[in-house]
N, C-alpha and C positions, 0 to 999 in steps of 0.2 A: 504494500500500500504506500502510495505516496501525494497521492490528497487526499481530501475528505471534502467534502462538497454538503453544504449544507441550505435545504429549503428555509425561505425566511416568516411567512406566516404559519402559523400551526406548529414549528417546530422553534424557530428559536423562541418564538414567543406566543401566548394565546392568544394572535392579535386579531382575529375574526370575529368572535363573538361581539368581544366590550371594543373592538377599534374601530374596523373596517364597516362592519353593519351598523353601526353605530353613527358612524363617518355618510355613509350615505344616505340615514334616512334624515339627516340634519340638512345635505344638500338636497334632497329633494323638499325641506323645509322651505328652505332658503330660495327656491326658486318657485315655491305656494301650490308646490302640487301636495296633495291630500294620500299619500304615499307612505305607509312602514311596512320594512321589513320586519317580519319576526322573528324571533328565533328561528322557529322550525322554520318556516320558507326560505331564510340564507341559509339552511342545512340543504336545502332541496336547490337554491340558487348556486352553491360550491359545487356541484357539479360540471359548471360550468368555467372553466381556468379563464381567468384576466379579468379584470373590474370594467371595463366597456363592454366587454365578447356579455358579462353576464346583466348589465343594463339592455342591450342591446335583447340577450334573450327573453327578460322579464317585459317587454313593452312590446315585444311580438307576441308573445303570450296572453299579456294582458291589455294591451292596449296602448298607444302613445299618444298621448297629450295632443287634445285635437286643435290647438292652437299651433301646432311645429309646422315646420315647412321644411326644415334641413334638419334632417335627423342627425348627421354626421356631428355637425356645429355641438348641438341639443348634447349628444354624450361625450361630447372633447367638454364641453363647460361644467356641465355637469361633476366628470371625472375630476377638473381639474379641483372643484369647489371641497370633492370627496378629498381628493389628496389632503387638502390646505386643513380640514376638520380633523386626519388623519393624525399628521404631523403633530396637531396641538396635543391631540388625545396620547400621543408618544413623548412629546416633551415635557407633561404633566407627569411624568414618572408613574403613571398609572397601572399600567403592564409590566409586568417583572418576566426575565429572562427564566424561560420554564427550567425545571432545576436539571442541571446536569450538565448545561451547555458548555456555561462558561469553565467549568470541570474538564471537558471532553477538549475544548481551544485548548487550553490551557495546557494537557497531556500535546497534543497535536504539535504547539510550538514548541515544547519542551522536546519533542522526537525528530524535528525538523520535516515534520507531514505539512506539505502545503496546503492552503486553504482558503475557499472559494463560497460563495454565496450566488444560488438560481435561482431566479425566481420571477413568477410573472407579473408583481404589482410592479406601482408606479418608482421610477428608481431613484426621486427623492425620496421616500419615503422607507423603501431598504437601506438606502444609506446612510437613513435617519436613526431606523431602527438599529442597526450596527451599532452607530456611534452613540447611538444616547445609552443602548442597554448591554451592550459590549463592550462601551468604552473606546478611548481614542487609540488608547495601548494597541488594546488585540485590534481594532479594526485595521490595524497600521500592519497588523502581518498576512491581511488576505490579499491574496496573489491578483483575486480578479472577483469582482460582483457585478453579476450580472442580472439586467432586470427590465422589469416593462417591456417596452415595444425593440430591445436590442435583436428579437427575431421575429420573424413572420408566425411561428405558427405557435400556439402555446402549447401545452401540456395537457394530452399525454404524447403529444407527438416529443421526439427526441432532439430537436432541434438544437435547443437552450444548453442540453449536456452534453451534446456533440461540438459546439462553439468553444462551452466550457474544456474539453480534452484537450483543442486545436488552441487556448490561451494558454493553457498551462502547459502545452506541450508533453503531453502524457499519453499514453495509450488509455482506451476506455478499462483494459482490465485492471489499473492501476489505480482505480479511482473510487471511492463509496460515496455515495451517496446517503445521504439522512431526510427524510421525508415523512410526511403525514399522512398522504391521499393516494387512491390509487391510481387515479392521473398523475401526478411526481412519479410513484411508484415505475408505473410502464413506462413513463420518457425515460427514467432510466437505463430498467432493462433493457429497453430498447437502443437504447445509447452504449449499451454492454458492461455496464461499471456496476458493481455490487451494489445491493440497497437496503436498506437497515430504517425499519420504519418505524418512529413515533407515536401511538395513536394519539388521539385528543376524543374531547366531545361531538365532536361534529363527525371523524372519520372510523371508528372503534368500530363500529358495525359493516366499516368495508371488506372487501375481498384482498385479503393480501399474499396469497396464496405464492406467487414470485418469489417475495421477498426474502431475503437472506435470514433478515430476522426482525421478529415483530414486538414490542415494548411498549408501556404504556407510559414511560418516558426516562432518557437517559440515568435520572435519580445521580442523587448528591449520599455522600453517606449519613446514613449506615447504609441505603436503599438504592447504590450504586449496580444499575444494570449493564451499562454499559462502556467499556474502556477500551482504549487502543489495543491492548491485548487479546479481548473479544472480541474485535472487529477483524485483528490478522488471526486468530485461530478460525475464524470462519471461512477466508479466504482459505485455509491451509487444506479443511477439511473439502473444499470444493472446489 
């Protein structure tokens, strides 16, 4: 192993529930439409990878605002409003770094395993999220973060970790991956790099059947699941 590659909502942080859903129904406030997400329906909306790609499916499904004329305009503003809510709700220190992360970087740099961040939200907002809940230290030792619109296609196509191989100059079998959902999940596989999945609340009831190995999260001790030496005795055994 010689990177680790880490998904950035649901896995470094619970940032879906209380950020990102949170973040959008404030902008669909803010622009007076009569709109919330719920819980459960952003469980049924994350099926959908990218924060446009899942506006975009929610207003085909339900309806768009019969005042639009440019839809395109309608969720670039929208988006951008979600971002601007996002951020705040990250810079409030509100969200904490799910436990084990900063455990697991921290083994990483200490091994000299490079490290990298994929993901399909907006890329101020991963890079927010790094720095605010990472810290300036560790964000300063990832190789490459990559995020938002850096590719054409999102997740679960393999795009984003196939970019990620070709920045870090790595072979895909060189590489882990740490993920939540089963969409992360297969653009890995599919991208060829091992994958070692997180579950949360939103994704627990998925199909991870691929995966290398499945956890209900990294864990700090006593309740340490997972370390660089369980992540290369997996590769060893496979």
């Amino acid at each position: 192993m010689k990177a680790l590659i880490f998904d950035c909502d649901g896995v470094l942080a619970d940032t879906e529930r209380d950020g990102h859903r949170v973040a959008f129904n404030k902008a669909f406030a803010q622009k007076g439409y009569a709109i919330e997400w719920s819980i459960e329906l952003y469980g049924e909306l994350l099926k959908v990878s990218g924060g446009k790609e899942r506006m975009i499916h929610y207003f085909d499904s339900f309806g768009w605002p019969s005042d639009i004329t440019d839809k395109d305009a309608l969720i670039k503003e929208l988006h951008k409003l979600k971002t601007d809510f996002f951020m705040q709700i990250i810079e409030s220190g509100e969200l904490p770094l799910r436990p084990g992360v900063a455990r697991l970087v921290d083994e990483a740099i200490e091994a000299g395993v490079a490290l990298a961040i994929c993901s399909t939200s907006h890329e101020r907002a991963v890079n927010l999220v790094a720095e605010k809940l990472l810290g300036p230290e560790r964000k300063s030792r990832f190789s490459s973060i990559l995020a938002g619109d850096v590719v054409s296609k999102k997740k679960p196509d393999s795009e984003i970790y196939n970019l990620a191989s070709e920045r870090l100059n790595l072979e895909p079998t060189e590489c882990v991956v740490v993920e939540d959902t089963r969409n992360g999940l297969l653009a890995a596989k599919t991208a060829g790099m091992y994958c070692v999945v997180t579950t949360n609340g939103y994704s627990k009831d998925e199909d991870f059947t691929e995966a290398d190995l499945v956890v209900c999260e990294l864990g700090d001790p006593p309740n340490v699941q997972v370390t660089l030496e369980t992540i290369r005795n997996i590769i060893i055994q496979n």
